[in-house]
C-alpha positions in Angstrom: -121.4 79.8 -5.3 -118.9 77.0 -6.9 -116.1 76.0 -4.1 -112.9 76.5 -6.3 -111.1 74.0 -7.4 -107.4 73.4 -8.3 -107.9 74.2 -12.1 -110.0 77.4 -11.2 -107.6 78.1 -8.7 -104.6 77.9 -11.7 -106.6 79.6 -14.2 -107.0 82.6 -11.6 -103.1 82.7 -10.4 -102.4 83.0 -14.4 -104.6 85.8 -15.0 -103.6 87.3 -12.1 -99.9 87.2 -13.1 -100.5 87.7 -16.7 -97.5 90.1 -18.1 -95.5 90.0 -14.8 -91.8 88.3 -14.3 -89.7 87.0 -12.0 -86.2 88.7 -11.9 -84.3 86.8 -14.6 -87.4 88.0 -17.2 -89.7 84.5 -17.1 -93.2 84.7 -16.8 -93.7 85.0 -13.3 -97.0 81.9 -13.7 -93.9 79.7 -14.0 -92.8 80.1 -10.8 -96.2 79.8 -9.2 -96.8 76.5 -11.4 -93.8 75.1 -9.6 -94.3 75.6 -6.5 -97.7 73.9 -6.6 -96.8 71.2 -8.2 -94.1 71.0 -5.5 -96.8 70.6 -3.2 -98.8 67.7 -4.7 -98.1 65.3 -1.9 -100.1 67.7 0.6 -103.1 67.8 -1.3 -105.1 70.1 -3.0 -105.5 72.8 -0.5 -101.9 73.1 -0.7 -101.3 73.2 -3.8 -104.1 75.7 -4.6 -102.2 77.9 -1.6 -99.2 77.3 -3.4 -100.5 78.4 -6.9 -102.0 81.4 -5.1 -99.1 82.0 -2.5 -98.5 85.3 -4.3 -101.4 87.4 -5.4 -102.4 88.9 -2.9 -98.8 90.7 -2.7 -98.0 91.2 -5.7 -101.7 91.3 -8.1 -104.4 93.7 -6.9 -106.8 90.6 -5.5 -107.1 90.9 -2.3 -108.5 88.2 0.4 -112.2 89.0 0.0 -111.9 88.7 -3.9 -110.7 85.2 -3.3 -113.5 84.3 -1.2 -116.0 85.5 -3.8 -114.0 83.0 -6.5 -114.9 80.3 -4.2 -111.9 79.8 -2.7 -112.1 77.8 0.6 -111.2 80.2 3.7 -108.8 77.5 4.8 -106.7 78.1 1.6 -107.3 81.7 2.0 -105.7 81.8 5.7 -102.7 80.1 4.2 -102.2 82.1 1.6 -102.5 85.3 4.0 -100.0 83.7 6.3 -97.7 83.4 3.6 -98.5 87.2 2.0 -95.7 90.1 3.1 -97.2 93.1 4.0 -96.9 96.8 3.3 -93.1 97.6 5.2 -93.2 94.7 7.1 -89.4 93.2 7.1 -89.0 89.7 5.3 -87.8 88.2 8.5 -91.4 88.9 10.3 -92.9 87.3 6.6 -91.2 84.1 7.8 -91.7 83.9 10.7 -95.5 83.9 10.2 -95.8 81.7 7.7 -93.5 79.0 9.8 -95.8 79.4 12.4 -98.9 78.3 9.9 -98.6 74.5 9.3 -99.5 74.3 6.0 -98.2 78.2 5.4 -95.0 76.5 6.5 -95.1 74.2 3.9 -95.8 76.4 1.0 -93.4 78.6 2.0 -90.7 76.2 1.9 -92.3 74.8 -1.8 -91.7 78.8 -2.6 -88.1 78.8 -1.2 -87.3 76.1 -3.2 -88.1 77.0 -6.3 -86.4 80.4 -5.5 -83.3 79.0 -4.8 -83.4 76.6 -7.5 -79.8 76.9 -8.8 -80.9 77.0 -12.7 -82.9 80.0 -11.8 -80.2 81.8 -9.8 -77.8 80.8 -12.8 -79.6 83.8 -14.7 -78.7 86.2 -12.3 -76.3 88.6 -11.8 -73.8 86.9 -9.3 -73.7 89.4 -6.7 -77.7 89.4 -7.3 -77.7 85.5 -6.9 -75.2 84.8 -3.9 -77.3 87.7 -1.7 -80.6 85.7 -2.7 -78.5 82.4 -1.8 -77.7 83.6 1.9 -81.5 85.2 2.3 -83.5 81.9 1.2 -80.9 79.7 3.3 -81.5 82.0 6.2 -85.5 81.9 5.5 -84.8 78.1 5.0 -83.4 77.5 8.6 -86.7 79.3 10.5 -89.4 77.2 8.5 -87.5 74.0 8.8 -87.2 74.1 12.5 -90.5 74.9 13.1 -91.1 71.7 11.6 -93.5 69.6 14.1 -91.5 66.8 16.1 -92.4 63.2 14.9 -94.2 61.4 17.0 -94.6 63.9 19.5 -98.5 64.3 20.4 -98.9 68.4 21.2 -99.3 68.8 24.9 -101.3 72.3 26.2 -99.4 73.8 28.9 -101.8 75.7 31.7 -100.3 79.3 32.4 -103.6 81.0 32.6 -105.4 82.6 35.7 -105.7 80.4 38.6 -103.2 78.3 37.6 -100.2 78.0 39.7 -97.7 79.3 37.3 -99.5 82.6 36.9 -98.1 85.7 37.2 -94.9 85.2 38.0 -93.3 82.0 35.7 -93.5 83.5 32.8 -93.2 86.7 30.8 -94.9 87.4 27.4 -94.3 89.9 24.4 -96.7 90.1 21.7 -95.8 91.2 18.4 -98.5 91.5 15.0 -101.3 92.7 16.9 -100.8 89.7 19.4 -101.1 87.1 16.3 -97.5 85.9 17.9 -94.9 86.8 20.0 -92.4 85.8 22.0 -92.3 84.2 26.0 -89.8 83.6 28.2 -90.7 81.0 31.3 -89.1 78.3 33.9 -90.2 74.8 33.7 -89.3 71.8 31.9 -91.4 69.9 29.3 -92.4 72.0 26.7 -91.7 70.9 23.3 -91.7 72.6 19.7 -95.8 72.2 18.6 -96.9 71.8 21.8 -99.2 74.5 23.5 -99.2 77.5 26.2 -102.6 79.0 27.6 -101.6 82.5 28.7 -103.7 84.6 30.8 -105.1 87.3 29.1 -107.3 89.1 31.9 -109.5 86.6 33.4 -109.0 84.6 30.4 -106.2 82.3 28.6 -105.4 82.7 25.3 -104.0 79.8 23.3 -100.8 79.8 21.7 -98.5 77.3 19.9 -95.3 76.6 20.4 -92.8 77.0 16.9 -89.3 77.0 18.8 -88.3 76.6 22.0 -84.9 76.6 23.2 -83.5 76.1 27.1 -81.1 77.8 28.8 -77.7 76.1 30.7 -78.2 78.3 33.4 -80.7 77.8 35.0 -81.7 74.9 33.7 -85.1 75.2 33.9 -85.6 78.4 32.0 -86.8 78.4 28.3 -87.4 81.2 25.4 -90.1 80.3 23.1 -91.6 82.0 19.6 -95.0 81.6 20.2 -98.1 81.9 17.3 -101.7 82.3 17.9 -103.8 79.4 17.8 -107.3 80.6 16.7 -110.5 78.5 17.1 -108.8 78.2 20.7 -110.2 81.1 22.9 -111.2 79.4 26.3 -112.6 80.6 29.0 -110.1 80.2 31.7 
């Protein structure tokens, strides 16, 4: 099978999107066009999750189609993380893809061409002050989960055995337990740095996209937390 390249990948999204358009009438292609060329200084992975950010919501592709293309599966990943599913709220669609690093990315490529003001122009104004306040919203969560420069990640040890376990932390999982929120005592965590949480006699790896500590105490912290795959250790 031939790995797909950015051209295949461009020739695909535009067949994909042939006949569809964005909400002021232009062929939607344009929109996907822009956003990866938006994302030509992350390379081509990006930009081929960028030109591909939207078919699998809105084209009848699905995942496994891609990967038959010849898509890579790292493109594929981002381009899941970015994908809204059936009656999940936008907010939770955020929220995921902020937690992807280069999901992150293409969704912030997305959000700007979105809430490019020549595009919004063609709107109804109610229509294009409500999409104004939504992308500015989605705007705020995906730039803070931007990584700290020159912070070097730093895994945290909650797991079993360890002496924080069990009782310095609490943990709620949301999207089958591909993130969630944790709320702990402790000082030294920092945005993109990681927990291992005990799962049974295990520890499941997590990273960290916000973190935020309280006045009082001092000491405790509230965390959005996103799965880490490729990071299952034994504990």
């Amino acid at each position: 099978m031939m790995t797909m390249t950015l051209e295949m990948a461009s020739d695909l999204a535009e067949h994909a999107h042939r006949g569809q358009h964005d909400k002021a009438g232009r062929p939607y292609v344009e929109h996907v066009f822009a956003v990866r060329d938006l994302l030509a200084e992350h390379g081509e992975h990006a930009q081929m999750a960028g030109v591909l950010h939207d078919v699998l919501e809105d084209t009848p592709l699905t995942a496994d189609e891609l990967r038959r293309h010849g898509c890579p599966d790292e493109v594929v990943a981002v381009v899941e993380s970015v994908t809204r599913r059936r009656g999940e709220p936008y907010e939770e669609t955020i929220h995921r893809a902020a937690a992807h690093p280069l999901g992150r990315l293409v969704k912030l490529a997305d959000n700007a061409h979105n809430s490019d003001e020549d595009r919004l122009a063609a709107l109804p104004a109610e229509q294009a002050e409500r999409l104004r306040d939504k992308y500015a919203r989605a705007r705020e969560v995906l730039e803070d989960a931007a990584p700290i420069p020159g912070h070097d990640p730093v895994t945290h040890d909650y797991g079993p055995g360890n002496r924080h376990w069990g009782h310095d932390y609490s943990f709620t999982p949301a999207d089958g337990g591909h993130r969630g929120s944790a709320t702990g005592w402790g000082r030294g965590i920092h945005k993109g740095d990681y927990l291992l949480l005990a799962n049974g006699d295990r520890a499941t790896r997590y990273r960290v996209v916000t973190i935020r500590y309280y006045t009082d105490p001092s000491d405790m912290w509230q965390a959005q937390l996103a799965f880490a795959p490729r990071e299952r250790v034994q504990a």
